[in-house]
ZADO-1210 file (C-alpha; in nm, 4 decimals, padded with zeros to 6 digits):
<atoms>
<atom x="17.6153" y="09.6955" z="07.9212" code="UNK" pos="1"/>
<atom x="17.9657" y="09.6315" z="07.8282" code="UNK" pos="2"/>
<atom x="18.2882" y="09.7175" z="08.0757" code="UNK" pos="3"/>
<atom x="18.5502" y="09.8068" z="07.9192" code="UNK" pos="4"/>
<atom x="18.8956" y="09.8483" z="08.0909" code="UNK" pos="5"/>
<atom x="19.1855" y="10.0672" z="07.9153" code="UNK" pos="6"/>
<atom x="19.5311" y="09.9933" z="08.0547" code="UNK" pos="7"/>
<atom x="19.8305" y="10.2995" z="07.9454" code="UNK" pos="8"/>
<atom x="20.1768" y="10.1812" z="08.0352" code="UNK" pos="9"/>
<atom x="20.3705" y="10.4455" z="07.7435" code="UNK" pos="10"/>
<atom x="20.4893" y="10.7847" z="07.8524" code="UNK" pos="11"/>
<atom x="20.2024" y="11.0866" z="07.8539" code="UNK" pos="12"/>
<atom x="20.3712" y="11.2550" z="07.5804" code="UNK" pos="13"/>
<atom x="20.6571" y="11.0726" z="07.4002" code="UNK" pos="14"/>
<atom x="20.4263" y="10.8993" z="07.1925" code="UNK" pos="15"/>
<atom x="20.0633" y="10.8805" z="07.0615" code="UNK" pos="16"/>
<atom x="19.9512" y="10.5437" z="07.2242" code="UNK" pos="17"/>
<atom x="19.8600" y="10.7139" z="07.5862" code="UNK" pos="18"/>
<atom x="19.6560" y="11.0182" z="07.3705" code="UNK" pos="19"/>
<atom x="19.5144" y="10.7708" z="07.1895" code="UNK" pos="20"/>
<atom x="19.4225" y="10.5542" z="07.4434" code="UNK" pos="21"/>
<atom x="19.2139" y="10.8296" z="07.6065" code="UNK" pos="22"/>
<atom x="19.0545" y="10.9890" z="07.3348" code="UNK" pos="23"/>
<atom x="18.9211" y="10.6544" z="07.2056" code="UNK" pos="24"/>
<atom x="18.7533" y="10.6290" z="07.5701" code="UNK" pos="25"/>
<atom x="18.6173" y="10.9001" z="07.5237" code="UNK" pos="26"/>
<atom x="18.4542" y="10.8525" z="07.2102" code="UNK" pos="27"/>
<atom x="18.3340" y="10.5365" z="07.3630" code="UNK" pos="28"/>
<atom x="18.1553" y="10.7029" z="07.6037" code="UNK" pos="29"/>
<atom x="18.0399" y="10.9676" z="07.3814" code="UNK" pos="30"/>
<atom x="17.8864" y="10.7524" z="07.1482" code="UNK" pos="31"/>
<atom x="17.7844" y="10.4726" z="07.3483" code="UNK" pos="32"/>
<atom x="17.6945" y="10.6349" z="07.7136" code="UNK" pos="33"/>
<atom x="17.4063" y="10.4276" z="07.7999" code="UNK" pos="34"/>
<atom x="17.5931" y="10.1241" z="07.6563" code="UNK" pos="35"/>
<atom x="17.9522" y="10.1156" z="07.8395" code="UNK" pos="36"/>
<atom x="18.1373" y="10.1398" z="08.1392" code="UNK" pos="37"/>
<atom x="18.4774" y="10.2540" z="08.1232" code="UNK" pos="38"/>
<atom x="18.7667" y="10.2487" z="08.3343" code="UNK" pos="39"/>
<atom x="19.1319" y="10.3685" z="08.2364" code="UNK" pos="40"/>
<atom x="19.4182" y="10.2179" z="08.4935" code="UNK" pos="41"/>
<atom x="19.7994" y="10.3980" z="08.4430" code="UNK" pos="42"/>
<atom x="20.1521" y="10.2027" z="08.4631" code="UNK" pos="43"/>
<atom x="20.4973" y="10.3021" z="08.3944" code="UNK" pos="44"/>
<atom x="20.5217" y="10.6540" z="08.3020" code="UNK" pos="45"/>
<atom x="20.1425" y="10.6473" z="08.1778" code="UNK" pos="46"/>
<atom x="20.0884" y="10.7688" z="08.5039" code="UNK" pos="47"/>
<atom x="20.2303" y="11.1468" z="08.4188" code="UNK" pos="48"/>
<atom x="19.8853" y="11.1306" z="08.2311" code="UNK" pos="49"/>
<atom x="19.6789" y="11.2301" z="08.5599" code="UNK" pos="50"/>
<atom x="19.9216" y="11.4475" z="08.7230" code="UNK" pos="51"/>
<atom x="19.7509" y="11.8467" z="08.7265" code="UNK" pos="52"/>
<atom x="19.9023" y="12.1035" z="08.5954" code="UNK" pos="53"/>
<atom x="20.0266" y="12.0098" z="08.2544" code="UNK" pos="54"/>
<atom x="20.0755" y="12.2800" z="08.0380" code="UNK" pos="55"/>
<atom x="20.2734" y="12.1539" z="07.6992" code="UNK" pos="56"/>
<atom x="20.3924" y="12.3925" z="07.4610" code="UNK" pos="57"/>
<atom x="20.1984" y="12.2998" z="07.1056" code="UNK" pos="58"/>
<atom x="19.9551" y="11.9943" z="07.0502" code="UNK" pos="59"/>
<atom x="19.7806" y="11.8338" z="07.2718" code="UNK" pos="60"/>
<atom x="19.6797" y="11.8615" z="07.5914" code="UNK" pos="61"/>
<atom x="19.6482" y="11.4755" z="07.7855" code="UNK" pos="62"/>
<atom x="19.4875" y="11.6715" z="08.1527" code="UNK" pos="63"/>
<atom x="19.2020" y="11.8425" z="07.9078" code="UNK" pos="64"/>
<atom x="19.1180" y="11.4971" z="07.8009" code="UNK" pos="65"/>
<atom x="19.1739" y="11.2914" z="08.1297" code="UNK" pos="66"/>
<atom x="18.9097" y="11.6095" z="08.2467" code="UNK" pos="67"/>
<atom x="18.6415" y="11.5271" z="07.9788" code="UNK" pos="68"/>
<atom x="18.6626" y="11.1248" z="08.0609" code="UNK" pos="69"/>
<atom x="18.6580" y="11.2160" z="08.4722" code="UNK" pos="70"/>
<atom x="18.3302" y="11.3859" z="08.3956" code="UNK" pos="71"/>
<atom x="18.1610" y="11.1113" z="08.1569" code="UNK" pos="72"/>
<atom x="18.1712" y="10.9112" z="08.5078" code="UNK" pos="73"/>
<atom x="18.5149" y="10.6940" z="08.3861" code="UNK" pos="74"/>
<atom x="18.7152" y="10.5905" z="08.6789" code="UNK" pos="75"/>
<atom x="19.0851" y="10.6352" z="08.6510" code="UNK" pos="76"/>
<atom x="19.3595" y="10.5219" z="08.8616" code="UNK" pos="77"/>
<atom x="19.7522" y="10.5368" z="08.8873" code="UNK" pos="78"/>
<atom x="19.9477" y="10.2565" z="08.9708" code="UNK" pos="79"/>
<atom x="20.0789" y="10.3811" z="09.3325" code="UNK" pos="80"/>
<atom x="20.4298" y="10.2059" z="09.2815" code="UNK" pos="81"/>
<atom x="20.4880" y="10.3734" z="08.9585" code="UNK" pos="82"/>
<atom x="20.4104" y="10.7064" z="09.1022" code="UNK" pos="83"/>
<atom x="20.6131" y="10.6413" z="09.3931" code="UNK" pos="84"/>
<atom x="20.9090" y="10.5262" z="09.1926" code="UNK" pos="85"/>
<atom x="20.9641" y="10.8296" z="08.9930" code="UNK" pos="86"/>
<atom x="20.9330" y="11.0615" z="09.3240" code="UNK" pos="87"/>
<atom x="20.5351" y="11.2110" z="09.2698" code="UNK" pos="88"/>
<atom x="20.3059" y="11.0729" z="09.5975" code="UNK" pos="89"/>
<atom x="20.3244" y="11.4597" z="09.7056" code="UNK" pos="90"/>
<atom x="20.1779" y="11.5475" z="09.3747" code="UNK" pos="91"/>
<atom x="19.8682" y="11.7228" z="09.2827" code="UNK" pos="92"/>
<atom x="19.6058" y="11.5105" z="09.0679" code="UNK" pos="93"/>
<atom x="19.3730" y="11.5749" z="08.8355" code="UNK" pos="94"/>
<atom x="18.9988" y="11.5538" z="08.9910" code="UNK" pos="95"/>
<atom x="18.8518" y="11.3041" z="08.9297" code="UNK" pos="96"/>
<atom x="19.1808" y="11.0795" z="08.9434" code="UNK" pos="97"/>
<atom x="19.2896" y="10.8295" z="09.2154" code="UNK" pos="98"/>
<atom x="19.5989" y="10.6378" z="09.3041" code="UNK" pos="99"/>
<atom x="19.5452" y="10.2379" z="09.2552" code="UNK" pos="100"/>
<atom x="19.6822" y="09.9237" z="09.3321" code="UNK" pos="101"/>
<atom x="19.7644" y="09.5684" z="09.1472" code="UNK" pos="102"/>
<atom x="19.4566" y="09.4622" z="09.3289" code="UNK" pos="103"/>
<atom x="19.3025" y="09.7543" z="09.1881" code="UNK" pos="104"/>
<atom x="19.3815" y="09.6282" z="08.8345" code="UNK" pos="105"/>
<atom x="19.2920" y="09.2899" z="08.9096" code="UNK" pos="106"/>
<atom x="18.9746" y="09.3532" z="09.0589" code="UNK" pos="107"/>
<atom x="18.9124" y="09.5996" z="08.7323" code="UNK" pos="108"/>
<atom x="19.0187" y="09.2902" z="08.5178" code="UNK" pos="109"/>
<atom x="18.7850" y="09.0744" z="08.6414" code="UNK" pos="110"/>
<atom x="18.5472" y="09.3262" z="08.6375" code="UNK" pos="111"/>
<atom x="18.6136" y="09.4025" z="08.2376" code="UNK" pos="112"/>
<atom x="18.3734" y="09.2202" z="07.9426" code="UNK" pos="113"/>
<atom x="18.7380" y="09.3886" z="07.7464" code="UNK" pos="114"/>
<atom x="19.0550" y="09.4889" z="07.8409" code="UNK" pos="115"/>
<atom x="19.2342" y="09.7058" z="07.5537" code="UNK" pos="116"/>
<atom x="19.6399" y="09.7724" z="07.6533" code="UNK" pos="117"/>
<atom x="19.8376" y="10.0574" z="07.5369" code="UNK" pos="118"/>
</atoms>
């Protein structure tokens, strides 16, 4: 069994490292269920990734993703400063999605056989 431990730090949808982050967790678990764990830990504005109630106009949708990898058992967490910084503690998350800590991450670290950064 191999833990693997995803780390986001780049802005939900500014870019294509966050999307891709998550969708190659996915496929992890997809094709690999019995083989990996998988746990996906969000800095900076990462974090916008498990906030509910996204609803972008054209192309993807980052909560109908973080959804899928919530239900293939994945544990995800947002870094409780960085949520706190930009004015969100009193915001609804997805289900399935928690608020963490540094020793969160460096439990999860320790934890990982691989940690992949985006």
């Amino acid at each position: 069994m191999q833990n693997i431990l995803f780390i986001v730090n780049d802005s939900t949808y500014s870019g294509e490292k966050t999307f891709n982050a998550v969708r190659f967790a996915i496929n992890m678990k997809e094709e690999h269920s019995k083989d990996v764990n998988i746990k996906l830990f969000c800095f900076s504005d990462a974090i916008l990734c498990g906030i509910a109630g996204q609803n972008p106009n054209e192309g993807f949708n980052i909560q109908q993703l973080i959804d899928i990898l919530a239900a293939q058992g994945a544990e995800i967490k947002l870094c409780t400063s960085c949520v706190k910084a930009r004015g969100l503690l009193d915001a609804k998350l997805i289900d399935g999605v928690t608020l963490g800590t540094l020793d969160d991450v460096s439990e999860w670290t320790l934890w990982a056989d691989k940690v992949l950064t985006f």
